[in-house]
C-alpha atoms as one frame of an Amber mdcrd trajectory, in Angstrom:
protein
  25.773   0.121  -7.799  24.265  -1.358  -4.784  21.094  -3.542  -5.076  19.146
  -5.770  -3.116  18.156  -9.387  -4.850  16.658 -12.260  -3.890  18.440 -15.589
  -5.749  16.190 -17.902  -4.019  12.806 -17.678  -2.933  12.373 -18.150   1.155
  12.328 -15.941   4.133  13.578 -12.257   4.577  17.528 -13.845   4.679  16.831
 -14.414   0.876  17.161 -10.733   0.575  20.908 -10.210  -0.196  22.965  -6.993
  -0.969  25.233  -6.946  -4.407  27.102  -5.098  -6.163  26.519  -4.379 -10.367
  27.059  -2.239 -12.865  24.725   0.820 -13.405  21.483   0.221 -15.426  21.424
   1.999 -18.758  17.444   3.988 -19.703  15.931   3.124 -22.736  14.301   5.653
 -24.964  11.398   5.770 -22.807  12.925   5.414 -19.379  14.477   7.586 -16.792
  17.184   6.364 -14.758  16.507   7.635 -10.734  19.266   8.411  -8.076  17.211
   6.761  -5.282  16.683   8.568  -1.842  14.186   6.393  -0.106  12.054   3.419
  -0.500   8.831   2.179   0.440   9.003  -1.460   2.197   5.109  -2.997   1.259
   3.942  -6.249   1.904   3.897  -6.800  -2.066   7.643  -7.302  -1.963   7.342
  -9.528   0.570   4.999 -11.411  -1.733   7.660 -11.488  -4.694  10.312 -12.281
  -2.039   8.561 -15.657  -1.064   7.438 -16.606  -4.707   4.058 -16.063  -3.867
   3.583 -13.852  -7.071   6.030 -15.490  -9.727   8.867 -13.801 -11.011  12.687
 -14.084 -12.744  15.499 -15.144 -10.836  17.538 -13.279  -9.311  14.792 -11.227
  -8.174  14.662  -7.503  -8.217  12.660  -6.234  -5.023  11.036  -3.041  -4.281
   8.488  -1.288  -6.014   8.389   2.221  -4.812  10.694   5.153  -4.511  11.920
   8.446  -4.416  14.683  10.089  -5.683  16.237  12.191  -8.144  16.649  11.899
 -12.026  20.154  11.354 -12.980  19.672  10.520 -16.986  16.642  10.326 -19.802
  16.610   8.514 -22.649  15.894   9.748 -25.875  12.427   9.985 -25.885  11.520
  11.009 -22.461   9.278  14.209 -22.509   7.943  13.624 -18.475  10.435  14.609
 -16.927  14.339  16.030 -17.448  17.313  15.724 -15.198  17.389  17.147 -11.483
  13.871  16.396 -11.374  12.677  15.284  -7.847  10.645  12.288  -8.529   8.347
   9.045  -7.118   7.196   6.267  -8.711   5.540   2.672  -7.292   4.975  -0.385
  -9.928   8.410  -0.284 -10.937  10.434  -3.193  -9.430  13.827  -2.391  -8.216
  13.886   0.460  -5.722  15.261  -1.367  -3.166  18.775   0.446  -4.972  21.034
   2.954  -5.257  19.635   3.661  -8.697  16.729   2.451 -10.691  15.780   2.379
 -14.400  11.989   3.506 -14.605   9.322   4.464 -16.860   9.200   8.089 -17.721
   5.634   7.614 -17.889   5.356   6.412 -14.356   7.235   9.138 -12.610   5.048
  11.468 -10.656   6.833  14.918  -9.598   7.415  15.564  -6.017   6.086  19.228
  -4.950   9.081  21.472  -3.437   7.856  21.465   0.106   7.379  17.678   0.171
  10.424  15.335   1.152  11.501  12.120  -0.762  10.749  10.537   2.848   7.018
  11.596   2.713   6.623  10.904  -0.925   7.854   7.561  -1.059   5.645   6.814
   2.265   2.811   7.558   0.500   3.057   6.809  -3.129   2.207   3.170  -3.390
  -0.380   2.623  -0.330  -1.620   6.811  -0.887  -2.753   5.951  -4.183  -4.273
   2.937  -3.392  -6.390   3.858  -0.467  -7.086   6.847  -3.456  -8.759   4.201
  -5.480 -10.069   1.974  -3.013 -12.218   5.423  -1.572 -12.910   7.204  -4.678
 -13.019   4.228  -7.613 -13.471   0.823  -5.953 -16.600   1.945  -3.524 -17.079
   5.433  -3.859 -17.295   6.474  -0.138 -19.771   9.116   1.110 -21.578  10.341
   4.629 -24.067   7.748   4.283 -21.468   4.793   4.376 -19.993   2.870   6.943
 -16.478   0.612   6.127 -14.614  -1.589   8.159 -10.640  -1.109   7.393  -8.698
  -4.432   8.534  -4.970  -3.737   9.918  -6.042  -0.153  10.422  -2.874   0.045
  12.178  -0.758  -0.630   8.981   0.799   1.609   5.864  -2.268   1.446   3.781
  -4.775   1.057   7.178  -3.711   4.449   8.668  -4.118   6.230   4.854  -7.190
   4.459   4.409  -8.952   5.368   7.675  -7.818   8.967   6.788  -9.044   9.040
   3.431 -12.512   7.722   4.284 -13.010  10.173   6.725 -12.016  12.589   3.778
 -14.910  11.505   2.046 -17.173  11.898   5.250 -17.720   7.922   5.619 -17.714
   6.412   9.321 -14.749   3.862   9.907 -14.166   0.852  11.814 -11.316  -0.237
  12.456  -9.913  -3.426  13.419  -6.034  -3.421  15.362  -4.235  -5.685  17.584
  -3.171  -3.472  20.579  -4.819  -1.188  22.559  -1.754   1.038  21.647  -2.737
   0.635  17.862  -6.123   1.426  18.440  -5.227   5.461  19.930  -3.304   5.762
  16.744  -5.947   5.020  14.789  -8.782   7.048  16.809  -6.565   9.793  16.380
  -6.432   9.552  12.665 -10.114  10.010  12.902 -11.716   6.416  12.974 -14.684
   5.799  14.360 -14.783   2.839  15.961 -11.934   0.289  16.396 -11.858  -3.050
  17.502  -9.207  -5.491  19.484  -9.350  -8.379  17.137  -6.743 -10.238  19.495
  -9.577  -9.999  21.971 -12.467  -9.330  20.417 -14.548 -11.263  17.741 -14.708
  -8.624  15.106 -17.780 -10.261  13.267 -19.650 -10.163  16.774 -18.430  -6.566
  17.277 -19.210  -5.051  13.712 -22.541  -6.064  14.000 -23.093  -4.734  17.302
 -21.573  -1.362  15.983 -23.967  -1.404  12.971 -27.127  -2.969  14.655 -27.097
  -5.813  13.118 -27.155  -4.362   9.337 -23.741  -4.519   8.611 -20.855  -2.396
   6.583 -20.782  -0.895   3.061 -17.743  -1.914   2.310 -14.749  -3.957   3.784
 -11.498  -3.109   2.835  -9.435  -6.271   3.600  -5.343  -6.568   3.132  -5.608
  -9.552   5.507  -6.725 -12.164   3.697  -7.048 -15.735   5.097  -7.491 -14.614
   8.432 -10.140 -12.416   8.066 -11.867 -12.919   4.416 -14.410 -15.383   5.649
 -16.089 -13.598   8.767 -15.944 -10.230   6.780 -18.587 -11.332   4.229 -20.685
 -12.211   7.213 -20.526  -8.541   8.217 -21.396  -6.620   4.937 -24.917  -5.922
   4.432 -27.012  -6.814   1.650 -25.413  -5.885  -1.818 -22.010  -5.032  -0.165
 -18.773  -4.979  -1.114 -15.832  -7.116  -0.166 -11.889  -5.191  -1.770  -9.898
  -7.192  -0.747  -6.668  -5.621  -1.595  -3.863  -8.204   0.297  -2.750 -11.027
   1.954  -0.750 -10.685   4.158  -2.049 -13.704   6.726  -1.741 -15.674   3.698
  -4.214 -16.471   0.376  -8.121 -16.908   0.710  -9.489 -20.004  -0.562 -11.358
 -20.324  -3.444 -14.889 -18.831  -3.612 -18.009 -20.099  -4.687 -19.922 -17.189
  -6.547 -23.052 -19.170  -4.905 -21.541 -17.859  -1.434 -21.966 -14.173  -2.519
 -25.822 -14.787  -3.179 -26.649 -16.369   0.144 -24.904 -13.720   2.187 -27.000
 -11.149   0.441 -25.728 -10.757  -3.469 -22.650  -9.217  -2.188 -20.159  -7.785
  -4.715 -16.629  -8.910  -4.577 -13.234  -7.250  -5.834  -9.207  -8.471  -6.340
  -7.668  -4.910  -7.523  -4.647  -3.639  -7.890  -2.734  -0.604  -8.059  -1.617
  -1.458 -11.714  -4.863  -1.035 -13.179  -5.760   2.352 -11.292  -2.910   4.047
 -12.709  -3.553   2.825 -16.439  -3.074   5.966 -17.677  -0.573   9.347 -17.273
  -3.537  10.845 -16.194  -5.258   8.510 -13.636  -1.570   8.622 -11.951  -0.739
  12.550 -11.683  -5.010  12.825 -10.783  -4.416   9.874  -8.464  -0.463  10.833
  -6.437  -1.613  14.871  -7.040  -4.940  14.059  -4.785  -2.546  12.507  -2.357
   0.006  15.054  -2.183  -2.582  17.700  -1.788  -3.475  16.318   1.146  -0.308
  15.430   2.851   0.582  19.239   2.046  -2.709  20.901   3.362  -2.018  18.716
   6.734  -5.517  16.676   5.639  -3.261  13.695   5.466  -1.159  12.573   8.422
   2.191   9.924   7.195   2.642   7.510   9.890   6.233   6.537   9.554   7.032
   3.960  11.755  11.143   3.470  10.858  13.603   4.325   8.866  16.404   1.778
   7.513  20.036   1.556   5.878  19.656  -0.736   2.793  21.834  -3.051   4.285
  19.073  -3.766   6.695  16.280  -4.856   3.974  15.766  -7.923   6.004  15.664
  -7.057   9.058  12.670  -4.294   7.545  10.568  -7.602   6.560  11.043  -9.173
   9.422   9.289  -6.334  11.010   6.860  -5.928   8.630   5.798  -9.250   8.747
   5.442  -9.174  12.930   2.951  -7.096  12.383   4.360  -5.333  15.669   5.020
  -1.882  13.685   2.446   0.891  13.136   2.640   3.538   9.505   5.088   3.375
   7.051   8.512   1.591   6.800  11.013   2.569   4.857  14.728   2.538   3.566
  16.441   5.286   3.394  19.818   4.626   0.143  21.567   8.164   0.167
């Protein structure tokens, strides 16, 4: 079975194809044939040690495929079973050995390509919209790399829930994409100061909510642009990790509320994950929900999908596609 690993932490050469035996399913598990899998920044983050992990590394932690085996105890799901899961690492592989519990079925009229490209980011801009800040008509957000995998669900999914958007992009190029999706507003941050802008665009009172996968970059001048009793999610880092925080900030800007969540604890449950991916689904099937797939990969190529992903040059979804 073909895998990729990383042996040493470091840059997207780390990321090295192998060869091994096939993984076994415990009682509770479910081995899956994969199809496709989602590339996200949080396997870049286990790739460069930046969240700690065993060596040799397994990477990828969404996918879409087919069940090939249960063990013993499964009651999910069965063989032949089209499948998608995210939380699971591994998936950059031919085959994966997964919680039963954390495989979500994939509707008939859905592809693996579509499922896996909206499975780990789908459900989070799920939660971010409907748990972390419960969006409505009267709120205004600002989405940060509106451009991205999660940005362009995100954007999509406030609209759902009526909110106006701002977005924030690199390219004027970026920024039709993104208008298209349905945001409001979007801003040039490579040419425009986005603190100066979002004020302008809210006279002055600021955002709801900022949803920020940026991080270092952007962290500090986005608390300047929520209003009074706001809230900062920030949900990545991919510019690097914020400095500490001193809770006494959060007061002087205006008692602003401040969030670190993660997909993990919004699918805590069977439940939370088939309401959660059955939300998403619903969408992408009604046409509500536009995937953004930006390209499409051989395994081989894992690294050459970070390096991408990391330029932040691409716009939607990448993924690899195993069989």
């Amino acid at each position: 079975m073909k895998r990729i690993v990383v042996h040493e932490h470091g840059g997207p050469e780390t990321l090295t194809l192998v060869d091994g035996p096939m993984p076994e399913p415990g009682p509770k598990e479910a081995l899956v044939a994969n199809s496709v899998s989602g590339v996200n920044f949080i396997d870049v983050y286990y790739r460069t040690g930046l969240y700690p992990t065993e060596r040799p590394a397994a990477i990828g932690s969404e996918g879409a495929g087919t069940v090939e085996r249960v063990g013993s105890e499964v009651t999910e799901v069965k063989p032949g079973d089209r499948v998608v899961y995210a939380m699971a690492r591994g998936s950059y592989a031919e085959y994966a050995v997964v919680p039963a519990a954390m495989l979500a079925p994939i509707p008939d009229d859905v592809t693996f390509e579509a499922a896996a490209a909206v499975m780990l980011q789908g459900t989070t801009a799920h939660y971010l919209t409907r748990s972390t800040f419960l969006l409505d008509n009267t709120h205004t957000c600002l989405v940060h790399a509106a451009a991205g995998g999660l940005g362009t669900l995100l954007v999509q999914m406030a609209k759902e829930r009526g909110a106006r958007v701002i977005g924030t992009v690199s390219t004027e190029e970026k920024a039709r994409v993104v208008r298209n999706l349905g945001a409001d507003e979007t801003i040039l941050y490579s040419q425009q100061d986005f603190e100066t802008e979002v004020k302008r665009l809210t006279n002055g009172r600021g955002v709801d909510v900022v949803y920020d996968s940026v991080g270092r970059t952007t962290f500090e001048k986005g608390l300047n642009v929520l209003r009074p009793r706001g809230l900062m999610a920030l949900v990545g880092q991919s510019s690097g990790p914020v400095s500490p925080v001193d809770p006494a900030t959060l007061n002087q800007r205006g008692s602003l509320f401040m969030t670190r969540p993660s997909l993990a604890h919004h699918l805590a449950s069977r439940e939370e994950l088939l309401w959660r991916i059955g939300d998403v689904m619903s969408l992408v099937k009604s046409g509500r929900l536009a995937i953004q797939i930006s390209a499409t990969y051989p395994l081989a190529d894992a690294a050459r999908a970070h390096r991408d992903l990391e330029s932040r040059a691409t716009t939607g979804k990448l993924l690899l596609k195993i069989r």
